[in-house]
DRENPA-3360 file (N, C-alpha, C; in nm, 2 decimals, always signed):
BEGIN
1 = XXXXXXXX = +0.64/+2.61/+1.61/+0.67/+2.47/+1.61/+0.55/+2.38/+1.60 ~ +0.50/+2.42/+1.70/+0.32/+2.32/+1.72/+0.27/+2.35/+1.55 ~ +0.24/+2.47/+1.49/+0.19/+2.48/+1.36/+0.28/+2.41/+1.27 ~ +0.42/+2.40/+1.26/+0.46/+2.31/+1.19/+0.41/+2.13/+1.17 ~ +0.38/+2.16/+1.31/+0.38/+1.98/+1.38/+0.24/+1.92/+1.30 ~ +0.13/+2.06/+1.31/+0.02/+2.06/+1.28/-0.01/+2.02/+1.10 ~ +0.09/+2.16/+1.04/+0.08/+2.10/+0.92/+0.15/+1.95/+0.88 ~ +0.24/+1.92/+0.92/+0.34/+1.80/+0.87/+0.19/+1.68/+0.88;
9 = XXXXXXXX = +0.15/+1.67/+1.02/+0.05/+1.60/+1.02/-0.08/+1.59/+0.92 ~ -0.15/+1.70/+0.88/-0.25/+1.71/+0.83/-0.15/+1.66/+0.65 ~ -0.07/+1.66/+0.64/-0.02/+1.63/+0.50/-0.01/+1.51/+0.54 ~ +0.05/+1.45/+0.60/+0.03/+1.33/+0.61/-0.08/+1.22/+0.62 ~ -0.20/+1.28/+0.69/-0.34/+1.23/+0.68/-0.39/+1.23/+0.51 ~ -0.35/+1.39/+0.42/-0.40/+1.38/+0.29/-0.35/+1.30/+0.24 ~ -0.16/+1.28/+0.24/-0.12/+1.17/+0.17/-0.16/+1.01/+0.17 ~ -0.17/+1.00/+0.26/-0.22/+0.83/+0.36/-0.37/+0.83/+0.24;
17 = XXXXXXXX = -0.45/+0.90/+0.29/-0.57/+0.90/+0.23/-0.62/+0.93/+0.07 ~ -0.51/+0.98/+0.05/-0.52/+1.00/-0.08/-0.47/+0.84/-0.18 ~ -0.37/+0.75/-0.16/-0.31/+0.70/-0.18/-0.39/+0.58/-0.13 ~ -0.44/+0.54/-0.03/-0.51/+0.43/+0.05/-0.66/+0.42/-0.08 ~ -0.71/+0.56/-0.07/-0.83/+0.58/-0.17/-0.87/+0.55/-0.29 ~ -0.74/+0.62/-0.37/-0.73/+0.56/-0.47/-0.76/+0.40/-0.52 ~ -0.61/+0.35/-0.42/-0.59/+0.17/-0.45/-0.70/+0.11/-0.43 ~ -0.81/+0.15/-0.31/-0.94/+0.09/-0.23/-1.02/+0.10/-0.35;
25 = XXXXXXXX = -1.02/+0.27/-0.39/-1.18/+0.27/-0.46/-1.17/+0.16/-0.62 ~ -1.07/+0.15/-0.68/-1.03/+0.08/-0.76/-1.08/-0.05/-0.74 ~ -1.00/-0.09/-0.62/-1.04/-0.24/-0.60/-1.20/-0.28/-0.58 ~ -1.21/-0.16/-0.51/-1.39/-0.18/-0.47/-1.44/-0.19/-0.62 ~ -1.40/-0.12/-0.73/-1.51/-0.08/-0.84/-1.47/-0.29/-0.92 ~ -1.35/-0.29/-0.90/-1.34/-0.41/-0.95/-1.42/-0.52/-0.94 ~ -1.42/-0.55/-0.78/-1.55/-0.63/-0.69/-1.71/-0.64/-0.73 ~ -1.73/-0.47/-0.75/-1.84/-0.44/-0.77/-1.88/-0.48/-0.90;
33 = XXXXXXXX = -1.80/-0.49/-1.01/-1.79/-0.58/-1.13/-1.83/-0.69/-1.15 ~ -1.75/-0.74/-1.03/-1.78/-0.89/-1.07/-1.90/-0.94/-0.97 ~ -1.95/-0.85/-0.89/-2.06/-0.95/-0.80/-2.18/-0.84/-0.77 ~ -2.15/-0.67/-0.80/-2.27/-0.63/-0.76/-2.37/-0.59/-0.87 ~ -2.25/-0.58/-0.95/-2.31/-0.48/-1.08/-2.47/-0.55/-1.19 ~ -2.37/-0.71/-1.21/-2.45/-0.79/-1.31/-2.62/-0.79/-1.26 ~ -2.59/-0.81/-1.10/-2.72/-0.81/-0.97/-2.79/-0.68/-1.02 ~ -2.74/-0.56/-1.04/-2.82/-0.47/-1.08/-2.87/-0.41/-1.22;
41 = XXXXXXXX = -2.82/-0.48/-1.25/-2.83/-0.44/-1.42/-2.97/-0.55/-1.49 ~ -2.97/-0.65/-1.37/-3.10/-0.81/-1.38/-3.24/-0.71/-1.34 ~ -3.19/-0.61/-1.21/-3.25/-0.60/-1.15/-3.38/-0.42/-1.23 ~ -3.24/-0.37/-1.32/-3.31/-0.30/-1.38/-3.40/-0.33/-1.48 ~ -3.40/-0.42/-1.57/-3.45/-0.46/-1.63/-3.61/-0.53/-1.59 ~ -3.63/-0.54/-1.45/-3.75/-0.57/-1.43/-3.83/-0.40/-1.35 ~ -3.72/-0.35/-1.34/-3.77/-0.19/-1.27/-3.79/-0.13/-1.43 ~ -3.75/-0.15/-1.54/-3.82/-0.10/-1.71/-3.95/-0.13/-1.71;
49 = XXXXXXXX = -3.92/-0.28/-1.73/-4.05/-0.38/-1.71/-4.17/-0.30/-1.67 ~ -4.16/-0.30/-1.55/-4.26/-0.24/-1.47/-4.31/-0.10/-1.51 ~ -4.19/-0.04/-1.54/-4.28/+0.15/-1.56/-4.31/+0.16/-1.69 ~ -4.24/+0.05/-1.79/-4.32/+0.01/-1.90/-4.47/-0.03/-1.89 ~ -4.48/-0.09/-1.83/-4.64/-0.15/-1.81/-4.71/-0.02/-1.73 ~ -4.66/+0.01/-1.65/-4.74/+0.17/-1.58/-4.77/+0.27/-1.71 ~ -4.68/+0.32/-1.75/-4.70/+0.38/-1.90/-4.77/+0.36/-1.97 ~ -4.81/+0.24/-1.97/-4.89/+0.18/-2.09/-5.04/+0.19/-2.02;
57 = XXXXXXXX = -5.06/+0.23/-1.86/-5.18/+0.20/-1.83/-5.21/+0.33/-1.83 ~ -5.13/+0.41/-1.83/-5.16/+0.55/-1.79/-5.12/+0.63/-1.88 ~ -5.14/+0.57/-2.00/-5.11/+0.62/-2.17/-5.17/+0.75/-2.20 ~ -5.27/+0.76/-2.16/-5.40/+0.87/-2.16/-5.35/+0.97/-2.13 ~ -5.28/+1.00/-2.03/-5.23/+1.10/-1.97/-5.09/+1.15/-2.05 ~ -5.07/+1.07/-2.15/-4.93/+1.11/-2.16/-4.90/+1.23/-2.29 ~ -5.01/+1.29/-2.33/-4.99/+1.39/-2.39/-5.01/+1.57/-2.26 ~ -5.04/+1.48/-2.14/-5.10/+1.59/-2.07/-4.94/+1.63/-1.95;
65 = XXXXXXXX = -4.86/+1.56/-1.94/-4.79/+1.53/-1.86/-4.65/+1.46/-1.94 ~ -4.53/+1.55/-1.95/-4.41/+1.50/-1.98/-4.32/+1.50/-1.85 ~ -4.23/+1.40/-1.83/-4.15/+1.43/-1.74/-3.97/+1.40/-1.81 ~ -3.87/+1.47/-1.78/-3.78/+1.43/-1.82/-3.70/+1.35/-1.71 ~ -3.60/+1.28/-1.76/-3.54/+1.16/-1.70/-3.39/+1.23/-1.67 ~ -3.33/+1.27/-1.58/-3.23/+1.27/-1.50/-3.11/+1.16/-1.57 ~ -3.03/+1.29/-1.63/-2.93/+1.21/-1.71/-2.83/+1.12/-1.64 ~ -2.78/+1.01/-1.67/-2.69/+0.89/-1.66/-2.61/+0.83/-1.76;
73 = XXXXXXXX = -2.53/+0.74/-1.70/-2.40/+0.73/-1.78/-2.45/+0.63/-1.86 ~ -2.41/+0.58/-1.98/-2.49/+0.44/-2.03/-2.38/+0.30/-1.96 ~ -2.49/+0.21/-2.00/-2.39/+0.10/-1.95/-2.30/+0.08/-2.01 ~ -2.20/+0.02/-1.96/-2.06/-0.01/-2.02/-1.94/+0.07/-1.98 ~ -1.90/+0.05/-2.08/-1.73/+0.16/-2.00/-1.78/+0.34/-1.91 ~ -1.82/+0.36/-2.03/-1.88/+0.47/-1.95/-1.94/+0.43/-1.78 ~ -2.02/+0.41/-1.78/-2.06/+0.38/-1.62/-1.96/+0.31/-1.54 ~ -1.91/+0.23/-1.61/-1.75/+0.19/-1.53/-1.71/+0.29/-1.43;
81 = XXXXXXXX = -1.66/+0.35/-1.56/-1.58/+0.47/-1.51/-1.60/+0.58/-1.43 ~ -1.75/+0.62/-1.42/-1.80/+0.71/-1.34/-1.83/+0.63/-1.20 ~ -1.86/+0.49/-1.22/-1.85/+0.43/-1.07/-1.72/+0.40/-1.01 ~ -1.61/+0.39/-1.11/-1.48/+0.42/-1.04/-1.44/+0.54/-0.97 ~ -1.48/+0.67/-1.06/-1.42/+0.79/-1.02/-1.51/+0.78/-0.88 ~ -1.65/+0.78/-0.89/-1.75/+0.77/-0.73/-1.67/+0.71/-0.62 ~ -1.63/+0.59/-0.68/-1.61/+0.53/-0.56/-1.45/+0.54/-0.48 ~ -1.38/+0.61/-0.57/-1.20/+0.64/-0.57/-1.24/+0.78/-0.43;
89 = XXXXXXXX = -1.34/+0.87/-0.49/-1.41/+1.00/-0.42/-1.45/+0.96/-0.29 ~ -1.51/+0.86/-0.28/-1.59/+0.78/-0.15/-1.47/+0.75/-0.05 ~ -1.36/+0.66/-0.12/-1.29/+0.58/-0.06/-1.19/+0.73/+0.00 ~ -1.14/+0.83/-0.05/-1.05/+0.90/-0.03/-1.11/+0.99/+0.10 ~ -1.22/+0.99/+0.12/-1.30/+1.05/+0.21/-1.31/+1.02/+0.31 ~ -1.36/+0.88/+0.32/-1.31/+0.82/+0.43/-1.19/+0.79/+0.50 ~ -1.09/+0.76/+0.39/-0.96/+0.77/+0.43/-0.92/+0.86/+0.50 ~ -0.98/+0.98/+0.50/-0.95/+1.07/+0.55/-0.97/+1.09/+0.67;
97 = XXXXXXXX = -1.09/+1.04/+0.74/-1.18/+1.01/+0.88/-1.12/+0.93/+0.92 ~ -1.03/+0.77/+0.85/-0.92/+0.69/+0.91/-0.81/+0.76/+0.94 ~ -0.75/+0.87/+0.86/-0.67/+0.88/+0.88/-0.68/+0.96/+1.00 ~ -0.72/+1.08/+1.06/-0.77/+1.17/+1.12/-0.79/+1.09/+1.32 ~ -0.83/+0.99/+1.27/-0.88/+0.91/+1.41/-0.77/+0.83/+1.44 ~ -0.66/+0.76/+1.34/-0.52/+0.72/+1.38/-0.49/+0.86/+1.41 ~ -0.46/+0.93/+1.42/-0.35/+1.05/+1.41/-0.38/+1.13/+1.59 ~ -0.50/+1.10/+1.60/-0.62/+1.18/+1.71/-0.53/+1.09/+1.82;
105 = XXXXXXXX = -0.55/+0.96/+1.77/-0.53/+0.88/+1.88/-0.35/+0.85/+1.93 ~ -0.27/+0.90/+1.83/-0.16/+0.94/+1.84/-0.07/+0.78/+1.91 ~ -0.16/+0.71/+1.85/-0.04/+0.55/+1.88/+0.02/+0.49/+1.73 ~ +0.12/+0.44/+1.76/+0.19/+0.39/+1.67/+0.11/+0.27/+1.57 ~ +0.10/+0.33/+1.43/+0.02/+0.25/+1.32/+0.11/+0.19/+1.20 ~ +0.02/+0.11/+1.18/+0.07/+0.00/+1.03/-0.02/-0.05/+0.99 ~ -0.05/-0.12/+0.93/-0.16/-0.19/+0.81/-0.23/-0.26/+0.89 ~ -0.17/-0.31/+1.05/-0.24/-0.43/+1.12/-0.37/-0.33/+1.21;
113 = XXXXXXXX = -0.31/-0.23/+1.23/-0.36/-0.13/+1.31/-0.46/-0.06/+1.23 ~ -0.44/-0.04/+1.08/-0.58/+0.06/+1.00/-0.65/-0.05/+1.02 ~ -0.62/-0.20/+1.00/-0.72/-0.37/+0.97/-0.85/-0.33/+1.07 ~ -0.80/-0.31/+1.20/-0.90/-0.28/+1.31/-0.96/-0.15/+1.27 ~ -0.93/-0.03/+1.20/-0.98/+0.13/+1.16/-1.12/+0.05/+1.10 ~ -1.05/-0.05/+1.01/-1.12/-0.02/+0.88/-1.24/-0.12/+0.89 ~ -1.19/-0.25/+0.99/-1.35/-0.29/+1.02/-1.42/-0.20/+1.11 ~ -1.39/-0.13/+1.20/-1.43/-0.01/+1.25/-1.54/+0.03/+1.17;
121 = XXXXXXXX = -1.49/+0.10/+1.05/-1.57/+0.17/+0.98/-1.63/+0.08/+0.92 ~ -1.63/-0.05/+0.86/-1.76/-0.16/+0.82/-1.84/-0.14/+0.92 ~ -1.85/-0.14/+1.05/-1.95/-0.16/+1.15/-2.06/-0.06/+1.15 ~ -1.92/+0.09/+1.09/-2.03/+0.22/+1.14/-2.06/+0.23/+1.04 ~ -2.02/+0.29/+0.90/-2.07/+0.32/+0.82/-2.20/+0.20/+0.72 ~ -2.16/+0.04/+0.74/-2.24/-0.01/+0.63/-2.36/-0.13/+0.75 ~ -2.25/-0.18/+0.80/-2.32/-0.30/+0.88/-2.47/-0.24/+0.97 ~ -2.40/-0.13/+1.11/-2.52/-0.07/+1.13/-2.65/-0.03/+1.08;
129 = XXXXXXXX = -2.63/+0.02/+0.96/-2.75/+0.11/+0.88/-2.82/+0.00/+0.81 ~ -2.74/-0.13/+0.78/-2.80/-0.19/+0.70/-2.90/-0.31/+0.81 ~ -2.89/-0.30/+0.92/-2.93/-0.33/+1.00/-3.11/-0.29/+0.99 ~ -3.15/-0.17/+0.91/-3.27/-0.09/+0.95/-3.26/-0.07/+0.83 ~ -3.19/-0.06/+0.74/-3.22/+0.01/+0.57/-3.12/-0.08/+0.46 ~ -3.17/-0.23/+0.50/-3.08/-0.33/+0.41/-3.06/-0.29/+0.22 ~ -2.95/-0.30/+0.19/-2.93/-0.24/+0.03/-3.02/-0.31/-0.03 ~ -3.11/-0.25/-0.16/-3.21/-0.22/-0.23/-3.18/-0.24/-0.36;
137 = XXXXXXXX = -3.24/-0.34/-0.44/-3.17/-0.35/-0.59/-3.31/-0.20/-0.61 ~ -3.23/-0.17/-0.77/-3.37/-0.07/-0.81/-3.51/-0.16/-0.83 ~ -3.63/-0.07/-0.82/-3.72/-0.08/-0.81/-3.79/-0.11/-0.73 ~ -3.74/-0.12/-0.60/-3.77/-0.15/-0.45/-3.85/-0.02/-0.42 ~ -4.00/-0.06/-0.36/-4.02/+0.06/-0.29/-3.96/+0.12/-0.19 ~ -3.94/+0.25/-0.10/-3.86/+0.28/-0.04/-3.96/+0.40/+0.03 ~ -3.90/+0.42/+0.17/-3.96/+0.52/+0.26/-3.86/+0.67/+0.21 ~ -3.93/+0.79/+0.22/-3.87/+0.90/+0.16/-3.74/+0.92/+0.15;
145 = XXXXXXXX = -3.67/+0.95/+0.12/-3.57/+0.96/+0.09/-3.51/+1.09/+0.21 ~ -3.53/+1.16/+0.29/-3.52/+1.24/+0.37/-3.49/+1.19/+0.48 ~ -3.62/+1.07/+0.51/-3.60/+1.00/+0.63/-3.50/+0.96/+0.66 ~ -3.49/+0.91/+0.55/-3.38/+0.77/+0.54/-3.27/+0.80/+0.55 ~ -3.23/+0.94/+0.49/-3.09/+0.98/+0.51/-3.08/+1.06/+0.69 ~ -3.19/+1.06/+0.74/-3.17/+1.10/+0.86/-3.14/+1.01/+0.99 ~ -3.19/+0.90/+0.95/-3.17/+0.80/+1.03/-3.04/+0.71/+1.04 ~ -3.01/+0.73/+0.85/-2.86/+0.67/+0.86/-2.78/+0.74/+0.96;
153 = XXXXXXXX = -2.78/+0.91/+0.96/-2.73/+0.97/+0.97/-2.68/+0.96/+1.13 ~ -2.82/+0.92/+1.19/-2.83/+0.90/+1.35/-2.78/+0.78/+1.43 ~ -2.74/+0.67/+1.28/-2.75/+0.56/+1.32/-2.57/+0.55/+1.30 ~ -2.51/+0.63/+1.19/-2.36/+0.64/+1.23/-2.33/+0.73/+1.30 ~ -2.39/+0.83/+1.36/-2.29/+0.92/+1.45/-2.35/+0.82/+1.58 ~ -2.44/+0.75/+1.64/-2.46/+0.67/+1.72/-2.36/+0.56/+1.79 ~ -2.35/+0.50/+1.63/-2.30/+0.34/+1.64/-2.13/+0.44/+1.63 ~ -2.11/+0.51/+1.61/-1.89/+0.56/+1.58/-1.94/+0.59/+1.75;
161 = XXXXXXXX = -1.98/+0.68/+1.83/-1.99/+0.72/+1.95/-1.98/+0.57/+2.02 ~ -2.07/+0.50/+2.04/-2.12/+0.40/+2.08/-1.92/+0.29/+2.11 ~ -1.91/+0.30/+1.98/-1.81/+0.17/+1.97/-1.69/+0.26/+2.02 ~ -1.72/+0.39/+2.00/-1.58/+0.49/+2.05/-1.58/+0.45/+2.21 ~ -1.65/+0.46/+2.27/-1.68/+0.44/+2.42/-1.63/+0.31/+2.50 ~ -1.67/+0.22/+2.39/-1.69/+0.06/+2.43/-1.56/+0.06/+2.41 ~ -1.48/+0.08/+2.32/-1.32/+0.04/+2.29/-1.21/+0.14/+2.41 ~ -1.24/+0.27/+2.38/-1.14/+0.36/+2.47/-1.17/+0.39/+2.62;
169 = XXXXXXXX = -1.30/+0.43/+2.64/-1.34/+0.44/+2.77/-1.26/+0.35/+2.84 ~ -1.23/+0.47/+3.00/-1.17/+0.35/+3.10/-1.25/+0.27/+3.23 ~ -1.35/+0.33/+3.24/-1.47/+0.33/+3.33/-1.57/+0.19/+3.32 ~ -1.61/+0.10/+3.34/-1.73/+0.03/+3.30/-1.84/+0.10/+3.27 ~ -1.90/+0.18/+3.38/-1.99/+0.26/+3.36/-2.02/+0.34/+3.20 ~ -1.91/+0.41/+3.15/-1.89/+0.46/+3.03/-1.88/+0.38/+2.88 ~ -1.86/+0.23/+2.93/-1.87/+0.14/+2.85/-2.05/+0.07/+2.83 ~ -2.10/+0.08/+2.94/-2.23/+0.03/+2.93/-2.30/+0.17/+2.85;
177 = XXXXXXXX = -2.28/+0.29/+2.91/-2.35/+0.38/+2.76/-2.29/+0.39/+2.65 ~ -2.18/+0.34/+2.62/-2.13/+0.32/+2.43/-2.23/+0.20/+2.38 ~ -2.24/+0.08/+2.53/-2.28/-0.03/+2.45/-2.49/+0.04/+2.42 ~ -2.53/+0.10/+2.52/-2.67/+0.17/+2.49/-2.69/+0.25/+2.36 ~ -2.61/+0.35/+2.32/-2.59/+0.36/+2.24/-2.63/+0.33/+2.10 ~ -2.54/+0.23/+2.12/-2.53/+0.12/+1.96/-2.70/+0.07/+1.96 ~ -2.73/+0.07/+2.04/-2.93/+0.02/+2.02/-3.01/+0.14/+1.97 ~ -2.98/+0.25/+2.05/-3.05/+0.34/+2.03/-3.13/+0.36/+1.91;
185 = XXXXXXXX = -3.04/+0.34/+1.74/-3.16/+0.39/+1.64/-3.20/+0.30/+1.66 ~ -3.17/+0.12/+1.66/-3.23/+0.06/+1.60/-3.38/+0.02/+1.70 ~ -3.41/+0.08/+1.82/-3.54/+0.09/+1.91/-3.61/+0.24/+1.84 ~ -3.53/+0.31/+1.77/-3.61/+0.43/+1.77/-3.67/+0.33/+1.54 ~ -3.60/+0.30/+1.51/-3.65/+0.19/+1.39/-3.64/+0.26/+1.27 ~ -3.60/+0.20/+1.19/-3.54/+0.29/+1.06/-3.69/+0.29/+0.96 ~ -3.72/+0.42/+0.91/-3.85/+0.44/+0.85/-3.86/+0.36/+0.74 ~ -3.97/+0.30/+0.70/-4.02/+0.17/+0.61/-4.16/+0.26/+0.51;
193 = XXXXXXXX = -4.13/+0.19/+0.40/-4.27/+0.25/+0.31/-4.37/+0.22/+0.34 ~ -4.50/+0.25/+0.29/-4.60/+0.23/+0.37/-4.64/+0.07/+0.30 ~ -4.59/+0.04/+0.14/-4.63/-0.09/+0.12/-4.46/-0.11/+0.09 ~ -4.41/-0.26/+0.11/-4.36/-0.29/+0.10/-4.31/-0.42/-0.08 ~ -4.30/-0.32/-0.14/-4.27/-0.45/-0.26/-4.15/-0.37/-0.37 ~ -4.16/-0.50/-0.44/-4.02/-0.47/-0.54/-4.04/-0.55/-0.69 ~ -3.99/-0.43/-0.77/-4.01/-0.50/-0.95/-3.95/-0.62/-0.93 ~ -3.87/-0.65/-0.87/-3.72/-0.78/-0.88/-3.78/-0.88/-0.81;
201 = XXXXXXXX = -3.72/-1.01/-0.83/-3.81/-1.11/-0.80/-3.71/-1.10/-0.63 ~ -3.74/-1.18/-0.49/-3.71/-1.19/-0.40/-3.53/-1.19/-0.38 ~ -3.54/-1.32/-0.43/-3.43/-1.42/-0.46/-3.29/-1.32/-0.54 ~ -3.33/-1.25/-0.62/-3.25/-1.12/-0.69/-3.20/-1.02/-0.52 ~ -3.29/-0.97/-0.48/-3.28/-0.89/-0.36/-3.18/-0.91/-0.27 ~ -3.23/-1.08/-0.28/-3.13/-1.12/-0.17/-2.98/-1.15/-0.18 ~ -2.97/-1.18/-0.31/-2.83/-1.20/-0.36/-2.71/-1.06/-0.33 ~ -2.88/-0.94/-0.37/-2.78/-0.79/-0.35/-2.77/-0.77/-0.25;
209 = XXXXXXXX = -2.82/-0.79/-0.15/-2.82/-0.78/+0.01/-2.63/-0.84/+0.04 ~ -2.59/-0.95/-0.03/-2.49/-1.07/+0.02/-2.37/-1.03/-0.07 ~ -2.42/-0.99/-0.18/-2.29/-0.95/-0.26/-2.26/-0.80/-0.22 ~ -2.35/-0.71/-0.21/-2.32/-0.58/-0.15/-2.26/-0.59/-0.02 ~ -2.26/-0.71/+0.09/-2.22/-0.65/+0.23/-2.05/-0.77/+0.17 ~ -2.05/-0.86/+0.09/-1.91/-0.89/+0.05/-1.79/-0.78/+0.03 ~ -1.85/-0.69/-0.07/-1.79/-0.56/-0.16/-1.74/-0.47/-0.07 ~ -1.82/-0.49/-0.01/-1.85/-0.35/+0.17/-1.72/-0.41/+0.25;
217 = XXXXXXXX = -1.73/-0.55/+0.27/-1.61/-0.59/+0.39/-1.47/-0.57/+0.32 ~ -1.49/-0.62/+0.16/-1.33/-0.61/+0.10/-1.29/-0.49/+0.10 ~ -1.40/-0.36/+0.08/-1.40/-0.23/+0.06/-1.29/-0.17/+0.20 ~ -1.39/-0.16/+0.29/-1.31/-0.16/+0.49/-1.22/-0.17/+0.54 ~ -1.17/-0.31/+0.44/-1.06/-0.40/+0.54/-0.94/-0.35/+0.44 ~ -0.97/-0.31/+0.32/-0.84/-0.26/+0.21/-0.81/-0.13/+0.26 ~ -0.89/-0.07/+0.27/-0.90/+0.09/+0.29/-0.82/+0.12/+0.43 ~ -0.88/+0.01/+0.52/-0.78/+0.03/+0.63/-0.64/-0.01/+0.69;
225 = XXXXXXXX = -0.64/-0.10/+0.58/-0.54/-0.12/+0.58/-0.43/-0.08/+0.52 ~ -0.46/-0.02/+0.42/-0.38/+0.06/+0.31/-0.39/+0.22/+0.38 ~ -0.49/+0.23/+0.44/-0.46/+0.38/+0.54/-0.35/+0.39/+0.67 ~ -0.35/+0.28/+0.70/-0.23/+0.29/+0.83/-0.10/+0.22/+0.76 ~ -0.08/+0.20/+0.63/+0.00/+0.14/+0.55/+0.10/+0.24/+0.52 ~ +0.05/+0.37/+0.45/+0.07/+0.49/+0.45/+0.12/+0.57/+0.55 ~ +0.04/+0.56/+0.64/+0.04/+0.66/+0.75/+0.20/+0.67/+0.81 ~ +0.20/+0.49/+0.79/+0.34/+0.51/+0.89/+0.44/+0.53/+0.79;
233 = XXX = +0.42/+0.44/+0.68/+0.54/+0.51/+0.54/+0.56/+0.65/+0.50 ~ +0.49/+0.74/+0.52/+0.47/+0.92/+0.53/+0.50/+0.95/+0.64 ~ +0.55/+0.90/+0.74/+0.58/+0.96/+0.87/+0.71/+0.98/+0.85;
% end
């Protein structure tokens, strides 16, 4: 019976999330259309700029040294569409982590209840990290790539523990280490290049900084809400 209980549930987490994912990653690619994309496409064009002129200084070398370029989608529909499929994959994933944490918690859900999931996960997955590793149009210098994924990494299983504590804990005591926690990376300090600059003019940067954490909130608040939308319509 419990393995019955077990599977009925775990179908029901894939269905919630599969269906939540979809509608989200959709909507997100749509967003991303209209406010992140044009931001990056300005922005590539001065990251050309730039390795164009590097190229040209370091011409000499260039019968001595070939490198090939890591294939991509071209612009336009094509890239569309592979940033839809990305982000349909992304969204269904997480859905899955919403769904999983409604289900854990075993209280009665609806769309008003994923709303709280899903800014949940704005906090941990984009707000936190972007706190120490703000989004990056291309041609931003950047600290290794290793680091950076290590810190995010420390900085969401931190900040999900952190806020898990602060919200359910029944203790004060237990509440004051969720809220320590949530400090923790950003004292230990998200790793920085050693120079700081970017092909893109400032002002470009900043715009991606504001239109990416827009995309991010509509992204969160759909997803969670369309996750406990589900959850309880599949029950």
């Amino acid at each position: 019976m419990a393995g019955m209980f077990n599977l009925a549930a775990f179908k029901r987490i894939v269905s919630a999330a599969a269906m939540a994912g979809v509608l989200a990653g959709l909507l997100f690619t749509v967003v991303q259309q209209i406010q992140v994309s044009r931001i990056i496409l300005n922005a590539e064009v001065y990251e050309d700029a730039a390795a164009a002129q590097s190229a040209h200084v370091h011409s000499s070398a260039e019968n001595e040294h070939h490198e090939h370029e890591a294939w991509q989608p071209t612009n336009g529909v094509e890239r569309t569409l592979f940033t839809a499929l990305a982000n349909i994959s992304l969204a269904v994933g997480f859905g899955l982590l919403l769904g999983s944490g409604i289900c854990l918690r075993g209280e009665a859900s609806d769309w008003r209840a994923g709303l709280l999931w899903g800014l949940a996960g704005y906090v941990v997955f984009f707000v936190a990290p972007s706190l120490g590793l703000p989004p990056e149009v291309p041609g931003t210098e950047a600290a290794p790539l290793a680091d950076r994924q290590l810190w995010w990494l420390i900085t969401v299983v931190m900040t999900a523990t952190g806020l898990s504590l602060l919200i359910f804990a029944r203790t004060w005591q237990v509440k004051i280490l969720g809220a320590a926690l949530l400090g923790v990376p950003h004292l230990i300090g998200a790793p920085q290049p050693q120079v700081h600059a970017s092909a893109a003019p400032i002002e470009l940067a900043h715009a991606f900084i504001y239109a990416t954490a827009i995309a991010n909130t509509v992204f969160w608040l759909t997803l969670g809400s369309l996750t406990g939308f589900f959850y309880k319509k599949f029950a």
